[in-house]
C-alpha positions, 0 to 999 in steps of 0.5 A: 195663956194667963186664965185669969186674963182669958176670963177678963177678955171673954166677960171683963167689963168695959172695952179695948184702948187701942193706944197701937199707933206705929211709925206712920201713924205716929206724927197724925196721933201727935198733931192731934195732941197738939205737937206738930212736926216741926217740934221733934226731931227724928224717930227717936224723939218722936218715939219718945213724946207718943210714949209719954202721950201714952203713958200720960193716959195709961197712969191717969186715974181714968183709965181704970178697969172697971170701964177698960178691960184691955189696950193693944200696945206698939212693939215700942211700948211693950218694950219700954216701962210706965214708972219703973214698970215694963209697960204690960206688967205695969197694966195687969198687975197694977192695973188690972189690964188685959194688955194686947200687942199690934204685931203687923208691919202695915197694909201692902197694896192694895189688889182686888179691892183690898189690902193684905197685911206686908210680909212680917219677918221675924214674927215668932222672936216677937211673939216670943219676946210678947210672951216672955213680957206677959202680953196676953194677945196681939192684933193684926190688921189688914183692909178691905175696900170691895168685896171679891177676891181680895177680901176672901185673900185678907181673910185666909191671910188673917187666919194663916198668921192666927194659927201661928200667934195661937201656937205661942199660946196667945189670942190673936185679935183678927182685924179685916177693916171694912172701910168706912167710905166703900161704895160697897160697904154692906155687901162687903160686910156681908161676904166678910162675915160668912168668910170669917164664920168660915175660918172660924168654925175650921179652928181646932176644939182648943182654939179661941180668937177675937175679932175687930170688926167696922161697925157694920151698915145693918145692925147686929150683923155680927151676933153669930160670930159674937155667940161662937164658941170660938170666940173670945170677944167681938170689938169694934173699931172706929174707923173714922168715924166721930166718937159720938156716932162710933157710940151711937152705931155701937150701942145698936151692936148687941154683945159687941164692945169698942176698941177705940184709938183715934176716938178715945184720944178725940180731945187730949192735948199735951198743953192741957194740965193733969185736971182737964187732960184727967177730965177729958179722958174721963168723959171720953172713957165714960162714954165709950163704956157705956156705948159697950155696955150694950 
């Protein structure tokens, strides 16, 4: 583990950039750039225009570390370069950057009100080649919908695959997203957070993990986990929300910072010049720092 990086992550200024979108996800990201379907042909092309997407932001003179202390990369953009550069090299070291790594294959069905993370084959050969790339931490993320028993199975499933990202001297970020539209929201959030209180407090002395968390129904629900030593950061997700009212419900989050994707991007698009895609970026970035300032 890079300590210079665990300081930045545990006190860094500013929030996480999530620019993780993976394959499915890959064609809304980009309609919402401004390049739709029927413009690329196969995985291959697609994969190619996110990551010019993506590095058209992360070389702006906005995305600075100043207001972002991290960003959570797609297997894919961990494996290729920003000018010359392997991609998380290329955010630490000329940067200033915590880079991240998303490590799940997407949600399994849903059962009991949730839904768990699929199997992930091969995970330690990527969390080795994640180590050997200087990728500080990964990010894994399943859903929940109800409280109950599928959200208790989420939890223990996220703690299981922390202890083996922490055996490989990376920080996992757990993320149990409480979705935004469940009837049951606050009473979910409510079991969610003794859950993880829970697996929390059941690490060992010498291990440290990071949470993202829905912007919770009542305010400040987090802040035990917030203060827990074993606790490197809370972050928030948008999870559907706009980014003005993802700012506003984070502002009332004492200690917890935003780890934005759709939200951050709200407003790119690939026909913009280099001033107004800059300027958007900027007033984007400026906002949610300033939301995570709290």
């Amino acid at each position: 583990m890079n300590d210079d990086q665990l300081k930045k992550a545990q006190s860094g200024a500013g929030f996480i950039a999530a620019l993780d979108q993976s394959g499915g996800s890959t064609p809304k990201a980009l309609k919402l750039y401004g390049i739709p379907e029927d413009s690329y042909s196969g995985e291959d092309q697609m994969f190619d225009l996110v990551h010019e997407m993506r590095s058209r932001i992360i070389t702006s003179p906005a995305f600075d570390s100043e207001r972002i202390m991290g960003t959570i990369l797609f297997e894919q953009t961990m494996d290729r370069e920003i000018e010359g550069r392997p991609t998380a090299d290329y955010l630490w070291n000329v940067k200033n950057i915590v880079p991240f790594l998303k490590i799940d294959k997407g949600l399994a069905d849903e059962k009991d009100g949730a839904q768990t993370m699929k199997p992930m084959p091969g995970l330690d050969d990527l969390l080795d080649r994640a180590v050997e790339k200087g990728i500080f931490g990964t990010k894994e993320r399943s859903v929940i919908k109800l409280p109950g028993s599928g959200l208790q199975a989420v939890v223990d499933q996220q703690f299981e695959v922390a202890e083996q990202v922490l055996a490989k001297g990376l920080v996992p970020i757990i993320e149990p997203e409480v979705d935004i539209n469940s009837p049951k929201k606050a009473e979910a959030e409510e079991q969610l957070k003794a859950a993880l209180l829970a697996g929390v407090d059941k690490l060992g002395d010498d291990k440290k993990v990071m949470l993202k968390l829905t912007l919770p129904d009542t305010d400040n629900l987090y802040k035990d986990l917030v203060d827990h030593p074993k606790v490197v950061r809370v972050v928030a997700l948008s999870g559907g929300y706009s980014r003005d009212v993802a700012n506003e419900k984070l502002t009332r989050n004492i200690g917890v910072i935003a780890s934005f994707s759709r939200a951050l991007t709200e407003g790119l698009s690939a026909q913009q010049s280099d001033e107004e895609f800059n300027s958007t970026l900027d007033e984007a970035i400026a906002a949610i720092a300033k939301a995570s300032a709290t």
